[in-house]
N, C-alpha and C positions, 0 to 999 in steps of 0.2 A: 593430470594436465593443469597448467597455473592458467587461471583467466585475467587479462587485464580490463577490469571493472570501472576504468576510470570516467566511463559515459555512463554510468550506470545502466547502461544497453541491458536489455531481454537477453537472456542465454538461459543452456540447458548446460545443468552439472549433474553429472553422472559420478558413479564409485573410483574414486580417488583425483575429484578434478576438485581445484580450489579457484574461489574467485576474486580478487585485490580491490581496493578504492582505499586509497592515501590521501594524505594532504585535504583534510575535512574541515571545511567552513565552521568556524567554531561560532557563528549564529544562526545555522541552520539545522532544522532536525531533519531526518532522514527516514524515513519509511523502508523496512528491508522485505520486499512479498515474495512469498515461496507458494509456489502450487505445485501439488505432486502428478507429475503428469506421465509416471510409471502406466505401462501396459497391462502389468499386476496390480492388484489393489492393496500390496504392502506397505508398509508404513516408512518411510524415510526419513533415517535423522541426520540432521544439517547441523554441525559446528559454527556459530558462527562469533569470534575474534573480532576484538575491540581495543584492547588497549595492553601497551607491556609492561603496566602495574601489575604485580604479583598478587594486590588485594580485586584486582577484577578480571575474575577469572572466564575462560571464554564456556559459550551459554550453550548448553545443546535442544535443540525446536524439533519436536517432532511432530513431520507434516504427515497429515494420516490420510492412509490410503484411500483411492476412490475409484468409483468404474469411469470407463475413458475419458479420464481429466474434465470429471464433472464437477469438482470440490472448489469452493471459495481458498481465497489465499489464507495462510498463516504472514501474521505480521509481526514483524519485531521495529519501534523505533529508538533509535540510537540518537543523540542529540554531538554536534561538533565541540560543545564546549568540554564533555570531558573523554569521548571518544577517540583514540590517533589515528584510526581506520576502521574501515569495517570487512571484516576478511570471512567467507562463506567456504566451507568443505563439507564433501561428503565423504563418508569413512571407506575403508576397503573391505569392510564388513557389510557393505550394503549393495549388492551384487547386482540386484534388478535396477535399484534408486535410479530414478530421472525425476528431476525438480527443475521447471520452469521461475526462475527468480530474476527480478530487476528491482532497481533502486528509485525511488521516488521523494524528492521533495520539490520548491519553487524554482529548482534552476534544474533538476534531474529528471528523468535522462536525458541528453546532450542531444540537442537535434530530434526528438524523439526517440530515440531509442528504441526503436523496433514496436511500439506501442502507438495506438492510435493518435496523435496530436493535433488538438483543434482549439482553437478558440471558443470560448462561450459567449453569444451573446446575450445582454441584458434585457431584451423585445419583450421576454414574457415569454414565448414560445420554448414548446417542450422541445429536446433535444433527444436523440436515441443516447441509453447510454448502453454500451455494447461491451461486452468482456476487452480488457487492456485498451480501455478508452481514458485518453486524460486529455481533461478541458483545462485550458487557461484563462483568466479572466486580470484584469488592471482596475478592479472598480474605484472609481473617483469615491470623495471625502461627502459621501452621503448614504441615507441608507437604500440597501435593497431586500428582498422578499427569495427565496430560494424554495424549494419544493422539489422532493427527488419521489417516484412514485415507483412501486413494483406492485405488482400481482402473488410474485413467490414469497417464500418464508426466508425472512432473515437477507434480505439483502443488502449487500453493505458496499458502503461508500464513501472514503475518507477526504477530507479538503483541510491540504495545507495553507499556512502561515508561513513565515519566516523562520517561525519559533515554535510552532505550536501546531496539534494537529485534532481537527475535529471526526470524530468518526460517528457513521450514522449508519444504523440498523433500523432496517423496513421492515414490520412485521414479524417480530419479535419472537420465538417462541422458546430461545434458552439463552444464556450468558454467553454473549460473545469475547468474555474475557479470556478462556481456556484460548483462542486464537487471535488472540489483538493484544500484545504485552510493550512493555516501552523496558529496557535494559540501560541502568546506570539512570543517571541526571533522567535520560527521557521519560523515568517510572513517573513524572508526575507533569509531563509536555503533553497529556491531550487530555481527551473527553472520548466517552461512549456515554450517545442519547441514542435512545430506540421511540417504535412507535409498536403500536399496538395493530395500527391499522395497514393499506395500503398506502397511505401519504404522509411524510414528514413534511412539517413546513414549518419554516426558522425567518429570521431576519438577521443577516449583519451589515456591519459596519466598514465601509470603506476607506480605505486610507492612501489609496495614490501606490499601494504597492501589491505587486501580482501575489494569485492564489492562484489553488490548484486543486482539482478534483478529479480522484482519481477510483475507478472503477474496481474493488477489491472481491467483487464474484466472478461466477463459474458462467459460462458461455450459455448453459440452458435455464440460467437463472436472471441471466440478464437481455433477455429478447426481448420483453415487452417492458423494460424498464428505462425509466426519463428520468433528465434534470431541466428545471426551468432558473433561470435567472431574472429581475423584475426590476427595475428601476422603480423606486417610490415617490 
């Protein structure tokens, strides 16, 4: 079945469905999250198409199995300036495959897209951050204080830019590169900082243009897990 991905909407791709998004802001990067949310805990592999240069060939992600869609996403980011789309399939060799996947950057998904949408406020107060939770924020041209806190191992949570993508790992306890890669130009559009402990806590800088934090675990790993935002 062909999917049209143009909102970068939540959908589930099963064995032999493909999903489209055309016509890519060539200054925006783009976050592609897959979770395998198969009923078996076999391994599914996701094609996922970029561009119809012969020298960038498309990427195969294998998102590995989990018991009932307990597992953090796999991410790939694509950036618009040398991407012509981003096109996701699953093969017909993959019989059981179900992958929960949507697209994420400052303007994606379109109306929310089937994902939590909220604004973040800057009070200071902690926010739940909940599995497919994505906060938007506009901070003004000053600094502020950020703080994301879990309890679990390894929770992650990325916050776009325009251009750029910060990824942040709570409590650390392996390399969360095998599952956070950036394909073409985007191999060098982000960061992974981790923390050792229960609490990252960062400072950025505001510029009059929105950001976006978006929630990149699994549903039993993110119940007691917060974002604060803090005006300085």
């Amino acid at each position: 079945m062909s999917i049209d991905w143009s909102a970068g909407q939540v959908i589930t791709l099963r064995r032999g469905d493909t999903a489209t998004l055309g016509e890519l802001d060539d200054t925006q990067l783009y976050g592609v999250f897959l979770y395998n949310s198969a009923i078996s805990d076999g391994d599914a592999d996701v094609t996922v198409t970029w561009s119809n240069d012969p020298r960038n060939e498309p990427v195969t992600v294998k998102v590995p199995g989990t018991t009932q869609d307990q597992g953090p996403a796999v991410v790939r980011f694509l950036s618009g300036g040398d991407a012509g789309y981003i096109s996701v399939a699953v093969g017909q060799d993959n019989p059981l495959a179900q992958v929960t996947a949507f697209i994420c950057s400052v303007k994606l998904p379109i109306d929310g897209g089937g994902l939590h949408n909220q604004q973040l406020p800057d009070n200071g107060k902690a926010q739940p951050f909940k599995r497919l939770t994505r906060f938007y924020c506009v901070p003004a041209a000053r600094w502020y204080a950020t703080a994301i806190r879990s309890d679990v191992d390894e929770f992650t949570c990325i916050r776009f830019t325009e251009a750029f993508a910060h990824v942040t790992v709570v409590n650390k306890i392996s390399d969360p590169a095998h599952r956070i890669q950036g394909i073409g130009e985007a191999e060098k559009m982000f960061t992974i900082e981790t923390s050792a402990g229960a609490t990252f806590e960062s400072k950025l800088e505001g510029d009059g243009s929105q950001q976006v934090w978006i929630n990149a675990d699994s549903v039993q790993d993110s119940e007691a897990a917060s974002l604060v935002l803090q005006r300085l």
